[in-house]
DORO-513249 format. One line per 3 residues: number of its first residue (from 0); for each residue x, z, y of C-alpha. Coordinates in nm, 2 decimals, always signed. Each point is the difference from the previous one (the first is absolute). Example, Ala and Ser with C-alpha at 12.3 -4.5 7.8 and 13.67 -1.06 7.14 Angstrom:
0	+1.23/+0.78/-0.45; +0.14/-0.07/+0.34
***
This chain:
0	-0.25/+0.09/+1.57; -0.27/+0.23/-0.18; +0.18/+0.17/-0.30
3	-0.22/+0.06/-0.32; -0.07/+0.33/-0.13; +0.08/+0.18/-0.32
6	-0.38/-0.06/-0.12; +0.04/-0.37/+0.11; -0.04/-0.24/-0.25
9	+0.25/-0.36/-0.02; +0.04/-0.27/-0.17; +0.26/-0.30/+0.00
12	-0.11/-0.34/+0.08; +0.07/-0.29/-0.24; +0.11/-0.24/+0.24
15	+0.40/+0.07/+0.03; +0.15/-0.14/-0.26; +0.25/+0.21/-0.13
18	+0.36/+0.04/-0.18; +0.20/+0.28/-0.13; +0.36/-0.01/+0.14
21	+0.22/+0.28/-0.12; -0.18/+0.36/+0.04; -0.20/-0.15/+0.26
24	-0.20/-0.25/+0.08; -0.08/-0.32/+0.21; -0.35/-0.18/+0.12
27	-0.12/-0.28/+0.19; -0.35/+0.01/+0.15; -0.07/-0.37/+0.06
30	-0.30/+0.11/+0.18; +0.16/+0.18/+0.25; +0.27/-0.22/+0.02
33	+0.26/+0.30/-0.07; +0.29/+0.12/-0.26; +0.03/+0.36/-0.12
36	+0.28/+0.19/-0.11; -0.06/+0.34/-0.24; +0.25/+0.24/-0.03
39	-0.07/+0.21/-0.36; -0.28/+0.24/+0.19; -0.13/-0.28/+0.18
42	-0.07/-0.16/-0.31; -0.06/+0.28/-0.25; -0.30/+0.06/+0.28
45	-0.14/-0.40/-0.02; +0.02/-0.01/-0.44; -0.25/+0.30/+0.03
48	-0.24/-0.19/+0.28; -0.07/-0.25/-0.34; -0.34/+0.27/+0.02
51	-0.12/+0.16/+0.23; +0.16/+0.31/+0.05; -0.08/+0.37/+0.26
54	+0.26/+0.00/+0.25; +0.05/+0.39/-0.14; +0.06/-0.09/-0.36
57	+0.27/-0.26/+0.09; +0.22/+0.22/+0.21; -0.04/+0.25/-0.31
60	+0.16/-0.28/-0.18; +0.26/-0.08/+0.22; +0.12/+0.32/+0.01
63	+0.04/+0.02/-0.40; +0.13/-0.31/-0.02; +0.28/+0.03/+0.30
66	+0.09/+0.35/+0.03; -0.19/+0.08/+0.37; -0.15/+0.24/+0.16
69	-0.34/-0.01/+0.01; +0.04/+0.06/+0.38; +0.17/-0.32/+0.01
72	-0.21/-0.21/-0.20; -0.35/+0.11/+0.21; +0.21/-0.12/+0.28
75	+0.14/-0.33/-0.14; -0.21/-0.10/-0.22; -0.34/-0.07/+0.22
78	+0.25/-0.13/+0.26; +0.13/-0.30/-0.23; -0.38/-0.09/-0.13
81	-0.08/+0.01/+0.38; +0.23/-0.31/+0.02; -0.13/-0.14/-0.29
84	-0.34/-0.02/+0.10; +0.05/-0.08/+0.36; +0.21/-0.33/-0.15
87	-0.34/-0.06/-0.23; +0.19/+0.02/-0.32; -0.19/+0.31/-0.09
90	-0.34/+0.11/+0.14; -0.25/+0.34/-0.05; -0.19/-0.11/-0.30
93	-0.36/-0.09/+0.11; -0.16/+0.20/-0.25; +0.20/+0.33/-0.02
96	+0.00/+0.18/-0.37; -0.18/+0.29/-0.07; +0.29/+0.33/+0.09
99	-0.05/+0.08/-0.37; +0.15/-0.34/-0.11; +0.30/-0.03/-0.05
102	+0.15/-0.32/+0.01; +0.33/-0.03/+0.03; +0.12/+0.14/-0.31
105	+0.22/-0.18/-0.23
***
């Protein structure tokens, strides 16, 4: 598996159909045939795929939000949307935005 870099840009796909359940959260890809399980990371990470989003500026949000290291997150972070893509629930946006764009804000 081919882990995305920092100036990669992702974004979720809207097949799964999902549901909050407690801090975290649950999905079924009927496309793929497959149930998913979020812890509160997990799914902090697929709420902010809505748009697409740099690979970078998501771990720099994860570490805000859940008191990381930034070590950690560069580490965990392109590991987990990794697995996403490689089960097709979300993908490399075919036409990446400019690196002045930023997208992701809220």
């Amino acid at each position: 598996m081919s882990l995305p870099g920092l100036d990669s840009w992702v974004v979720r796909s809207p097949e799964p159909v999902a549901a909050e359940v407690g801090d975290g959260l649950v999905m079924l890809s009927v496309e793929e045939g497959k149930y998913f399980s979020l812890n509160p990371t997990a799914a902090a990470i697929w709420r902010r795929l809505e748009s697409p989003m740099r690979i970078g500026e998501l771990c720099d949000q994860i570490v805000e939000e859940f008191d990381i290291s930034r070590e950690h997150a560069v580490e965990a972070v392109p590991e987990f949307v990794a697995k996403l893509i490689e089960q097709n629930i979300a993908a490399v946006p075919p036409m990446q935005p400019s690196s002045g764009e930023r997208t992701g804000d809220r």
